[in-house]
N, C-alpha and C positions, 0 to 999 in steps of 0.2 A: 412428656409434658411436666413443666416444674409443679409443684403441688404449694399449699398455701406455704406461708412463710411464717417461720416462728423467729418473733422476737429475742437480739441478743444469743442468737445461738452457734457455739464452736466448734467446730469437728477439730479434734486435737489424735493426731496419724501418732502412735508411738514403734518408731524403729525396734524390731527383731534382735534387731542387736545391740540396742542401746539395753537391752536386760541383760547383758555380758558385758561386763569395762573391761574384762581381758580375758589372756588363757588360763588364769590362775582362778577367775574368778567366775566358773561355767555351771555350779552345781543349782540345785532347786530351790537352796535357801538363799544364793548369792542372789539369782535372777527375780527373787522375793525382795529383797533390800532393798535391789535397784529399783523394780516395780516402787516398793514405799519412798524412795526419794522421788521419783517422778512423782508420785501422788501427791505429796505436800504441795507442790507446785499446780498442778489441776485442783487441789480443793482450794487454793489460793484465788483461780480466777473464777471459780463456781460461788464463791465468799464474796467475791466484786457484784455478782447477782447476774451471770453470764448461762443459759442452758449450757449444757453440753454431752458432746457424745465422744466418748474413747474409742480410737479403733486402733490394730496393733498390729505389729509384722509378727512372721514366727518362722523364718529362713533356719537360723540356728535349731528351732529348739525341734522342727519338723523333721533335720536331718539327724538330732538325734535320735529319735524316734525307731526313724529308719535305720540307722548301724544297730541300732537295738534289735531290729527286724531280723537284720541281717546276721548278724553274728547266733543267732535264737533262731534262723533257718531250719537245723536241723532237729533242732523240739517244737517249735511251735511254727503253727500257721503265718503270713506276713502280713504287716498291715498295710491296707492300700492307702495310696498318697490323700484321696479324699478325707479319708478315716482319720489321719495323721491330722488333717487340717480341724477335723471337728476337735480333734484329741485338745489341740493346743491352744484350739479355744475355749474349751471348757475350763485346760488348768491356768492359762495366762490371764482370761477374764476372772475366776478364782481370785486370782493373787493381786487384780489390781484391784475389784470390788473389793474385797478384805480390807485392802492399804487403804484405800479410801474412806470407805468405814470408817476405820478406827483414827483417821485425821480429822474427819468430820463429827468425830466423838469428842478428841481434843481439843477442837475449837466450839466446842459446844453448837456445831453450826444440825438444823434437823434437815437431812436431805436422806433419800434412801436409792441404793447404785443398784443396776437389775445389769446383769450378764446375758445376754442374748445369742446362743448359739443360730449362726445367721448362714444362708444359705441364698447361693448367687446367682442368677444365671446366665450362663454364655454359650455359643452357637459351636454346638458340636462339628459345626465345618471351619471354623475358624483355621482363619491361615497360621497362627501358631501352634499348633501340633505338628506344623511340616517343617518346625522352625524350632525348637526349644531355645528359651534366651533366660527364662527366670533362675538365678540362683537361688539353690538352698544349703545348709547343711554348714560343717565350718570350712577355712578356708585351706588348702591341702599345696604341697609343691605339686610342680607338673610333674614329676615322675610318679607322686603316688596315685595324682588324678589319671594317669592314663593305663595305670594298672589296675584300677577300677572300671575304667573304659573298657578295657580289655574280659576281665572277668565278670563282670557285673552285668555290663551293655551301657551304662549308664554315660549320659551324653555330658561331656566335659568342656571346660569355656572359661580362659582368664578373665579375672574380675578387677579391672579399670587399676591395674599393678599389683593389688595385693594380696594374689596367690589368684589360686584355683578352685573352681567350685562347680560342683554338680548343677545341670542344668534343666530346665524341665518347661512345657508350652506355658506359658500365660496366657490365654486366652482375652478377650476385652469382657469387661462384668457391662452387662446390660440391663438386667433389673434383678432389684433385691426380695425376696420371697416375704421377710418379714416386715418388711417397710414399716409398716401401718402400725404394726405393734410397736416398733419407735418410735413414731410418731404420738401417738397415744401417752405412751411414758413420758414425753420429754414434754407434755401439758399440762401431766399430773409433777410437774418437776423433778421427775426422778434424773438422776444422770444415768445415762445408757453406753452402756458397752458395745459393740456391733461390728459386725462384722471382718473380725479376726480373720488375719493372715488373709486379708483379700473377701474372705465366706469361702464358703464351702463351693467348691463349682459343682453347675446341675444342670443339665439342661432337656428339653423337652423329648420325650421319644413322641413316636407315630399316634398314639393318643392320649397324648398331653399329659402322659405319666411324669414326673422329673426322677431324674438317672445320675447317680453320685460321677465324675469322668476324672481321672487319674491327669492331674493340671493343675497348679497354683496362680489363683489371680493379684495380680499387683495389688497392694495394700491401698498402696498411695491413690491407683486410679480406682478404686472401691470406694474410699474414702470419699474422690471426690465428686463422686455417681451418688453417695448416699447426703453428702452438701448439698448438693445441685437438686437431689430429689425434694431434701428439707428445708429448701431457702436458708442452707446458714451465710451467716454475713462472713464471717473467717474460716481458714484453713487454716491448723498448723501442721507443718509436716518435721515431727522432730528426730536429728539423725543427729551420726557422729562430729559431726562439724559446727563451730560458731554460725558462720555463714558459707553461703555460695561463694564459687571461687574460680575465675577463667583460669586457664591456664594453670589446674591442680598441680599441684606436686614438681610447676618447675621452679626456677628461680626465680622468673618475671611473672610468679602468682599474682592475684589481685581481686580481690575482695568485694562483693558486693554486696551494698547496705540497702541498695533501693533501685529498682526495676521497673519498667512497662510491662508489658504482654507483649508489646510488640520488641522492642528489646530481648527478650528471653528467648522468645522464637527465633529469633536472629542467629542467637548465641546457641542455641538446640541445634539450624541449620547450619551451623559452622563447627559442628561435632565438637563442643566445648562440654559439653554433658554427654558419658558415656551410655550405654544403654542398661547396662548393668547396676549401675549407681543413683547416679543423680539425675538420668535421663528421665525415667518416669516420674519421678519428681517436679520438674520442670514442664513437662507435658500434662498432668494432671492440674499443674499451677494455671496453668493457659486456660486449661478445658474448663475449669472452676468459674474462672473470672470472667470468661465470656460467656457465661449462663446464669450472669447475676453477681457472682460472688463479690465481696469488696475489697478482699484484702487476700494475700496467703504471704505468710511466715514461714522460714524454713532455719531451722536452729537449732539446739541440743538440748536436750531436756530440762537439764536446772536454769534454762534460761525460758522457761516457759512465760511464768506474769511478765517480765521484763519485757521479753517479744511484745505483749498484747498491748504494753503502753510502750512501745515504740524506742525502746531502749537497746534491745539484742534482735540482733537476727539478721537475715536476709528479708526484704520486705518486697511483695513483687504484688503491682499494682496495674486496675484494668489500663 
């Protein structure tokens, strides 16, 4: 059940990999930068007098995590995929609280950002476990992904042309554990961070214990579970693209400035959005809109304000 509605409020999804602009540019101070240029742009529409909540992918930064795991195999214990997820919430909300901060110091503007290590939960029977489809980690040729396959166990899966990538269950996120404490923040005006790289997955044992489960939840449809819970009026979902695009990467591409729901779905049914991409993108846009939402955005970071007044983006409407 949707819960009350807060005024003027945005969920703004930050892409995993929009914190890497390349392979040159992978380290912990590069992925800091980028974070502080997406910030300038979020404290821009928090400045317009908009609440809002950050949520963020973390595909790359979980999978390095894990080769860190791996290669430190034989000294150290390995960290489980859950653990991974808390890990990179703590340091990606870190890095984008900090940026904020201190753009919110330069605009003399008084707001204060809270980090919320958030945790998810989803149904330990869920048909994706018999399915891995979520990519993590960076993107590899098929030859090295299937010799990973081979020695690792690790489930492998091209990623919509450009390359290959570890694959792992997404489960659907059903309800959010800390809800209320966002909720809470986001009336005392703080902007809130939440629910990184999806949250944490958890889900209920035989008495009502919750249980960390080796699974990464889509960002995107976390994001738009934590909308839908706090009546926001927008979704942005910011990735590596200006806009949405039928027919990617061939010749007769083509560009989309403005949408339906029922339009999208169409284009969803006609395999125009992969699964691995831009499919839950697109499905998360739908699920949003038809539980209230009024708008979702789909763009690339420094096009954030410009989105919100109607300037950049893809714009898909109920």
């Amino acid at each position: 059940m949707k819960s009350a509605h807060i005024d003027r409020l945005v969920i703004i999804a930050i892409g995993g990999n929009s914190l890497i602009s390349d392979s040159q540019h992978m380290t912990v101070l590069d992925q800091y930068q980028a974070a502080g240029e997406t910030s300038q742009h979020i404290a821009g529409i928090v400045e317009e007098g908009y609440r809002v909540v950050v949520t963020h992918g973390n595909g790359p930064q979980v999978g390095f995590i894990l080769l860190r795991s791996e290669i430190a195999r034989d000294q150290l214990h390995q960290v489980p995929l859950e653990s991974c997820v808390a890990d990179t919430q703590g340091a990606i909300g870190y890095q984008v609280e900090q940026t904020l901060l201190n753009e919110f110091r330069r605009r003399k503007l008084e707001r204060h950002v809270a980090s919320i290590v958030t945790q998810v939960v989803i149904d330990r029977n869920d048909p994706a476990f018999d399915d891995p489809s979520k990519p993590i980690g960076p993107f590899m040729t098929e030859q090295v992904a299937q010799e990973h396959s081979k020695s690792e166990g690790w489930k492998v899966k091209e990623d919509a042309g450009r390359g290959w990538r570890r694959v792992v269950p997404s489960p659907k996120p059903l309800r959010i554990i800390e809800l209320d404490i966002v909720r809470k923040l986001l009336k005392e005006d703080v902007v809130v961070i939440a629910v990184g790289g999806g949250g944490i997955p958890v889900y209920e044992d035989e008495n009502g214990m919750l249980q960390g489960c080796a699974a990464v939840i889509d960002k995107d449809k976390a994001s738009c579970l934590l909308g839908k819970e706090l009546g926001a009026e927008v979704l942005i979902i910011s990735t590596g693209v200006d806009k949405v695009a039928l027919n990617y990467g061939k010749p007769d591409e083509k560009v989309l400035d403005e949408i339906t729901v029922a339009e999208a779905r169409r284009y969803l049914e006609e395999g125009q959005f992969p699964a691995g991409s831009m499919g839950p993108k697109i499905e998360a846009a739908i699920d949003f809109l038809e539980h209230g939402g009024q708008r979702v955005i789909i763009t690339q970071p420094h096009h954030l304000e410009g989105a919100l007044q109607g300037i950049f983006g893809t714009h898909i409407l109920p």
